[in-house]
C-alpha positions in Angstrom: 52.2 -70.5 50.1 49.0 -68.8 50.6 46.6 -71.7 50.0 48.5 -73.4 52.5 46.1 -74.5 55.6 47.1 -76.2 58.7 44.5 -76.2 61.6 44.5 -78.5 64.7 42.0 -79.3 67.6 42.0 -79.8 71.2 39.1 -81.8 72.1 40.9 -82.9 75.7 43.0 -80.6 77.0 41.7 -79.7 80.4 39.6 -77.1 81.8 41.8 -74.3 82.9 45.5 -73.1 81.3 49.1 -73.1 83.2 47.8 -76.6 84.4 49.9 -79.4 83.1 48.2 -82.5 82.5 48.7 -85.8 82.8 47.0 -86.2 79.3 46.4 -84.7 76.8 44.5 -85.3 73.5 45.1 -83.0 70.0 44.6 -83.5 66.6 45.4 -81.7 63.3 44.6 -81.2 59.2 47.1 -80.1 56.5 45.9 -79.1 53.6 47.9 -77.8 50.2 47.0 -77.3 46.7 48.8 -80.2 45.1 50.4 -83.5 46.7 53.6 -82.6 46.1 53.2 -79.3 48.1 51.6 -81.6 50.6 54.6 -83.3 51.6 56.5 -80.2 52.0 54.1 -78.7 54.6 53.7 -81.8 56.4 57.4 -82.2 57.1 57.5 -78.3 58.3 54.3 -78.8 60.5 56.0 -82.3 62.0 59.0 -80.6 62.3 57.3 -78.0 64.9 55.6 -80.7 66.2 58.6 -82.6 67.4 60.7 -79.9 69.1 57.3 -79.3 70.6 57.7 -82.6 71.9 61.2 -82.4 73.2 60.7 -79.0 75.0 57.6 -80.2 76.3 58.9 -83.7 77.5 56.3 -85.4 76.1 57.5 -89.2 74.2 57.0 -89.1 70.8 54.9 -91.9 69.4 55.2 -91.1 65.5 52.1 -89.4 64.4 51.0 -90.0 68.0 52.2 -86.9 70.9 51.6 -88.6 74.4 52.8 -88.9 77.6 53.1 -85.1 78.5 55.5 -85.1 82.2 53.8 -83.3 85.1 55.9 -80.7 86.8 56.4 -81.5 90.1 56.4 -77.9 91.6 52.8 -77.2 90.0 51.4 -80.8 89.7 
């Protein structure tokens, strides 16, 4: 929907790109125009959010990304 609004922040996510960190720290807001809609974007942004996390390596803690593995070849 159009009044749909999902935005998200880096606050600590290192100081250059094509770098991957040991950590990493992101957070994120979803907003919708009723509650019910609420829970429909939510489980689309999660969604994204987890196969993030699988392609990524990173463990998945709930609401909570973490643990991002290094790659060995570029540290």
């Amino acid at each position: 929907m159009p009044t749909d609004r999902v935005s998200g922040a880096i606050p600590d996510g290192g100081a250059v790109d094509n770098v991957c960190l040991d950590f990493s720290k992101g957070s994120s807001c979803i907003r919708a125009e009723s509650v019910a809609r609420l829970e429909t974007v939510k489980e689309k942004a999660l969604a994204c959010a987890r196969r993030a996390v699988r392609v990524t390596g990173c463990v998945d803690g709930g609401l909570l990304y973490t643990d991002a593995r290094a790659d060995p070849v570029i540290g």
